[in-house]
Phi, psi and omega in degrees: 000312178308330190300302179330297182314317184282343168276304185336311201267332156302306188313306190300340171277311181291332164311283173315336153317304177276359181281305160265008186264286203333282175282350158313318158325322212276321176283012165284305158292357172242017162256275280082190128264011108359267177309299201299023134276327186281326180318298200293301194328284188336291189295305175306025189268320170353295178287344166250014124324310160267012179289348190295344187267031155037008175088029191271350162310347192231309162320317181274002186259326174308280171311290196328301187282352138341297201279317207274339186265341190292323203102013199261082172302339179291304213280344137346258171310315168304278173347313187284329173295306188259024153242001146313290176324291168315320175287307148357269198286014147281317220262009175265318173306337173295296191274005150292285187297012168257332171303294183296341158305318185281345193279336191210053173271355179257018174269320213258320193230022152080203192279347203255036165229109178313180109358302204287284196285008160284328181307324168314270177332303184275336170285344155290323162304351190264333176312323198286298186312324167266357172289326195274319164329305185294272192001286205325273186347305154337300194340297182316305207295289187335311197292339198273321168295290163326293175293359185242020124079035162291108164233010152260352198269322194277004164264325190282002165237026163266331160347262151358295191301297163347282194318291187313314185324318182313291162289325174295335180260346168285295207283341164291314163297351172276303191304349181102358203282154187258195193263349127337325171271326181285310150337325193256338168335293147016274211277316193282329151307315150339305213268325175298328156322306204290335184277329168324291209288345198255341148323269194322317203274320183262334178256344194269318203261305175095043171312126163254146159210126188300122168238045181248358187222098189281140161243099211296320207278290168312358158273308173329294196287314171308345121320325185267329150265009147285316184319304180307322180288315157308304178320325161287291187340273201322303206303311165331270225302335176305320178317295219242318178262304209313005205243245194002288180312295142008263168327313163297319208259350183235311187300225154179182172288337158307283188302335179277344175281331177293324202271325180302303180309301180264010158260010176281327179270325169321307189296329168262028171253338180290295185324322200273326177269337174292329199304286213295321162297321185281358147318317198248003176288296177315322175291325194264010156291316182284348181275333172313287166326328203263328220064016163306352159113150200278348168274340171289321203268343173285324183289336184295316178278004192254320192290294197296331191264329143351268182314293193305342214257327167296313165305317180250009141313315185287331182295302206308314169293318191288314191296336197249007146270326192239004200275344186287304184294315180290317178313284199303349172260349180248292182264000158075185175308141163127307195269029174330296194299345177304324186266328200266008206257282180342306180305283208295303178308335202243349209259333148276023176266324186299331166280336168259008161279043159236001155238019188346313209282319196281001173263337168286336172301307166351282160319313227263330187263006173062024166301008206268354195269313174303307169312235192007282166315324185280312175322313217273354205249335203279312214278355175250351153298328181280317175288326240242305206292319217256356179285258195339327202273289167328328177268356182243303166277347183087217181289338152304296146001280193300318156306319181319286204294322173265356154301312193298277189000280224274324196276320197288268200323332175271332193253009168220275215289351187253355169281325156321307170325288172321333192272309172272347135268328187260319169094001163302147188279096193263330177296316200285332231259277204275030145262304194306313211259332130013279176326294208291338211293340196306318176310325212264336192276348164294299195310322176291345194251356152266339166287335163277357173273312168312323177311302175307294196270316258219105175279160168219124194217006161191143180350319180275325164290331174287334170315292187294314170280320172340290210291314186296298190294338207252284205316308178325310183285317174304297142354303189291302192306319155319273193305325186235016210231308205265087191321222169249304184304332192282312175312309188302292205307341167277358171274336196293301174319314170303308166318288156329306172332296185331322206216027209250354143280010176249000000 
């Protein structure tokens, strides 16, 4: 079953990849740039719309699987009754405070956005809002799969999604449908996940849920470990949307589609190392729960931030060789600024998704509230840092000031932490990861001779080096990279494919 899962979970990261490198061209070009900055404003609302679930999504996956490794099936289900209830009345808080949003959206996101696209903008916004309604509501079940830890049933129907989404969004864009329509697509896909999972939870898992005992004490200490979590929730969204926002209120929608282009590859270089932690959240709650001791959890994030930390070398490097020449063949004029808004958004990332793992180990030891505060003070230092910088540079700007943020807080203070509280083996971390860069020095040193010499001026030529450079780097890392055990795992997929009927 796991085998299973883990093909699963490449198909589906390579599917979202391609989902999202494949169509953005195409809605770029069947919006405008214009539109396509109001499309993105809009859908970035999303995240501050879920900051209303107060981190109570990662709390209930925490207690739950507590209660379920304790044996206490009662104190379980009764968990499941009353954050059913809770997630209900957010998602009743969502669409108030998404009302007053449509209502009063040309005060939030100021004069440098026309009339026309606001016209545009609010019925997409209610759309976005019911999208966010269904999600909340949605949470108990998700949360709930993750801990009985079905990631085939739950990858093979982000699949499914993925596909249909695809063709439903091809055959609407040969018709002409606008970015309303891709919205509603959205919202509507959304809502068939959400009846699959609440299926799947109540006749497949058979999940009961108690609503005869609210337990009040026991909301209080979850609050009191939600808080901390919602406080990441604010730091994301300080991180990742507020430069959007920025940018609308200094800017115009031009400039929010240029910053959108290139955080659309930041979001698949994050997607492509999260797919692989979450795998591994639930084991490393229980082990937490069982007590194995900080060296099982430390060997689990040093196995794992191995692979991430290659993967996202190989992105980071293939983007700052081919990313300039694929920008201008994949998104044409106007998105020049788009390669250098990526460099900056993706270049402090690399070192803490290759321990990714250790703020859940973190959460799971309810160690997480000082990191959480400090992370959330780097993440309002950062908006403060990216208002000047953004009114004066624009979308360059705005990458700047969360490239600055994101490096003091990710690339020092939180491998101390991991080391000194968390108790994770952060020396055996930077020994591990020591090792592979020797791998990384062919593949960079044909990639800057490709850089120099070597013009790339159409889809086939990017196509072709592309390939060349990804065998090379694949060559180097096998030989000088790749342990024994990380080679069987890459054998495991073929193998599965293989046998993945029986």
């Amino acid at each position: 079953m796991k085998k299973r899962a883990a093909v699963l979970s490449y198909l589906t990261i390579i599917f979202n990849l391609l989902y999202s490198v494949g169509m953005t061209p195409f809605i770029i070009r069947a919006l405008g740039q214009s539109e396509y900055g109001v499309y993105t404003l809009c859908t970035s609302i999303i995240s501050y719309l879920n900051l209303f679930q107060f981190g109570f999504s990662i709390t209930y996956l925490r207690y739950f699987i507590k209660f379920s490794s304790e044996g206490e099936q009662q104190k379980a289900e009764e968990l499941n009754g009353m954050f059913l209830i809770i997630f209900t009345v957010i998602s009743g808080l969502v669409l108030a405070v998404g009302a007053v949003l449509v209502v009063n959206a040309q005060s939030v996101f100021g004069d440098k956005i026309t009339q026309a696209e606001y016209n545009i903008a609010k019925p997409m916004l209610m759309l976005v809002i019911m999208n966010v309604m269904i999600t909340t509501i949605g949470v108990p079940f998700q949360a709930l799969l993750n801990a009985y830890e079905e990631f085939v049933f739950q990858k093979l129907l982000t699949l499914c999604e993925i596909i249909l989404r695809t063709l439903v969004l091809i055959l609407c864009l040969h018709f002409g449908a606008r970015s309303i329509a891709i919205v509603a697509i959205s919202t509507g896909l959304n809502a068939i996940t959400f009846v699959c999972n609440v299926a799947f939870v109540f006749w497949k898992l058979k999940v009961r849920f108690r609503f005869s005992h609210f337990d009040a004490s026991l909301l209080k200490e979850m609050i009191g470990f939600s808080f901390f979590v919602f406080l990441q929730s604010i730091m994301d969204m300080f991180n990742w949307q507020v430069d959007k926002f920025l940018l609308a209120r200094f800017w115009g929608t031009e400039e929010i589609a240029v910053y959108s282009l290139g955080s659309n590859f930041s979001n698949c270089f994050m997607s492509l190392a999260g797919a692989i932690t979450t795998l591994y959240v639930p084991y490393a709650n229980r082990l937490v729960a069982e007590k194995r001791g900080d060296a099982a959890l430390s060997a689990l994030m040093i196995r794992i931030g191995r692979i991430q930390f290659m993967l996202g070398t190989f992105v980071f490097s293939a983007l700052v060789f081919f990313g300039r020449p694929f920008i201008r063949i994949y998104a044409g004029k106007g998105f020049e600024n788009a390669y250098g808004v990526s460099l900056l958004l993706i270049a402090p990332l690399i070192i803490p998704l290759s321990m990714e793992l250790w703020f859940h180990i973190a959460r799971a030891k309810a160690l997480h509230k000082t990191s959480t505060a400090v992370f959330t003070l780097v993440a309002l230092l950062n908006t403060l840092i990216s208002i000047p910088l953004c009114r004066r540079y624009g979308e360059m700007g705005a990458a700047a000031g969360t490239c600055i943020g994101m490096f003091i807080a990710n690339n020092g203070f939180q491998i101390w932490y991991s080391q000194h509280v968390i108790h994770l083996d952060m020396k055996l971390w930077a020994k591990n990861l020591l090792h592979i860069c020797p791998a990384l020095i062919l593949p960079c040193g044909v990639g800057i001779a490709m850089m120099k010499w070597i013009p790339i001026n159409t889809l086939r030529d990017f196509l072709m080096w592309a390939v060349v450079y990804t065998a090379i780097t694949a060559v180097s890392f096998w030989l000088f990279a790749l342990n024994d055990s990380e080679k069987d795992l890459l054998r495991v997929p073929l193998k599965c494919l293989t046998h993945f009927h029986n």
